[in-house]
C-alpha positions in Angstrom: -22.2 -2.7 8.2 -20.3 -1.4 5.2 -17.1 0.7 5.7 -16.0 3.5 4.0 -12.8 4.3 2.4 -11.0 7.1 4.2 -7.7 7.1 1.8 -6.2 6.0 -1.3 -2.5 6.6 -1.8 -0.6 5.0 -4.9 3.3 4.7 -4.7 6.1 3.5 -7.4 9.0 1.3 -6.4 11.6 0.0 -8.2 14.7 -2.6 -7.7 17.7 -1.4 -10.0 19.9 -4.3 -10.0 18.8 -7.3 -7.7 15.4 -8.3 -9.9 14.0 -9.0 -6.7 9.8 -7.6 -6.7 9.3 -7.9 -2.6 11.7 -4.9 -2.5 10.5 -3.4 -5.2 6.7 -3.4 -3.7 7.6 -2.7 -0.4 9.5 0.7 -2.0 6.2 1.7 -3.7 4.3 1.0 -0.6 6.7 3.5 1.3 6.4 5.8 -1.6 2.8 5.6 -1.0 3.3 6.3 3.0 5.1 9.1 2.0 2.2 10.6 0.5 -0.2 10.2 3.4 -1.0 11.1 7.0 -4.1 10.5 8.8 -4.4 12.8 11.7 -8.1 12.2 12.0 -7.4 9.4 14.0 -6.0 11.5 16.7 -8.6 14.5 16.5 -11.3 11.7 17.0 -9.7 9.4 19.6 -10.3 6.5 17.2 -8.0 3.4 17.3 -5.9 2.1 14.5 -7.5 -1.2 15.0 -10.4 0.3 13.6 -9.0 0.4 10.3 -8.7 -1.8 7.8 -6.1 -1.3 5.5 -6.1 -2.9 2.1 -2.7 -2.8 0.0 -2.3 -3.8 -4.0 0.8 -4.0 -5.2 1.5 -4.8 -9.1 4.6 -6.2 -10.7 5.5 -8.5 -13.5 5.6 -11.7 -11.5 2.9 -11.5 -8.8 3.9 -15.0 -7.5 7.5 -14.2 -6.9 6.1 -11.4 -4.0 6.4 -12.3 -0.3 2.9 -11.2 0.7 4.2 -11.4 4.2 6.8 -9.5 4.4 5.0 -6.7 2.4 2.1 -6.9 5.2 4.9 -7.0 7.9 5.7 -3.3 6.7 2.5 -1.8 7.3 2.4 0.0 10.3 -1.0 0.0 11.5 -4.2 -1.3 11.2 -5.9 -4.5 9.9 -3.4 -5.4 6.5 -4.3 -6.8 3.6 -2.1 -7.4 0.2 -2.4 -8.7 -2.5 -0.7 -8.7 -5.7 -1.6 -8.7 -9.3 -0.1 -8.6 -12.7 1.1 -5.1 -13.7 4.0 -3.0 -13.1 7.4 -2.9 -15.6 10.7 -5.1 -16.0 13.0 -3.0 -18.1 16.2 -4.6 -20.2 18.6 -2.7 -19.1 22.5 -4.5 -20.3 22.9 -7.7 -18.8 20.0 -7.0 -15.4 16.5 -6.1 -15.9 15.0 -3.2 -13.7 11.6 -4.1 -11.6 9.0 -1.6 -11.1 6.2 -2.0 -9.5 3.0 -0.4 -8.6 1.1 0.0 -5.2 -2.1 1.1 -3.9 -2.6 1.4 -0.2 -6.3 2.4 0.9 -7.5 2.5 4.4 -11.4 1.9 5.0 -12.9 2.4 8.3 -16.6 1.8 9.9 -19.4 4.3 8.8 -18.5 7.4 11.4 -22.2 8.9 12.1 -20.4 11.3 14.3 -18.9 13.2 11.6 -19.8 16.5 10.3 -18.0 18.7 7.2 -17.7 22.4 8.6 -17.9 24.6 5.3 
């Protein structure tokens, strides 16, 4: 059965002066938080486990990401991340700023149940 995608959030993180991506993504995943709430889970009694929650996060150097402990932040549902190439490291003096990019969507099973009231 397919699923379908019940929210897309996108968030921007950045890490000033350490270089270091994981906090960098984990700050544009919480910018991405920040933009959401999903009350419909309440309202409809369903549980989180019934959501799958998939998570992209871009930066510079994908490989340098701990995947983990960016899944480790998410606070509900199934989690998956994954990274890819994207984002911005910025000269900036002697350090260079990381930015990066993330995309949190949550998808759940086809809801039959639901109806639109105009």
């Amino acid at each position: 059965m397919s699923e379908q995608r019940v929210i897309i959030e996108m968030g921007m993180g950045n890490d000033l002066h350490g270089m270091d991506y994981t906090k960098a993504a984990k700050r544009a995943i919480e910018d991405a938080f920040r933009h959401s709430s999903l009350p419909l889970f309440g309202v409809l009694e369903l549980s989180h486990d019934a959501m799958r929650v998939q998570v992209t996060v871009a930066v510079q150097e994908p490989d340098a990401l701990d995947l983990d402990a960016l899944r480790a932040t998410l606070p509900r549902g199934r989690a998956e991340v994954r990274a890819v190439h994207g984002g911005l490291n910025v000269p900036s003096g002697d350090e260079t700023i990381v930015i990066a990019q993330a995309s949190v969507e949550a998808f759940l099973p086809p809801q039959k149940d639901w109806l639109l009231k105009t």
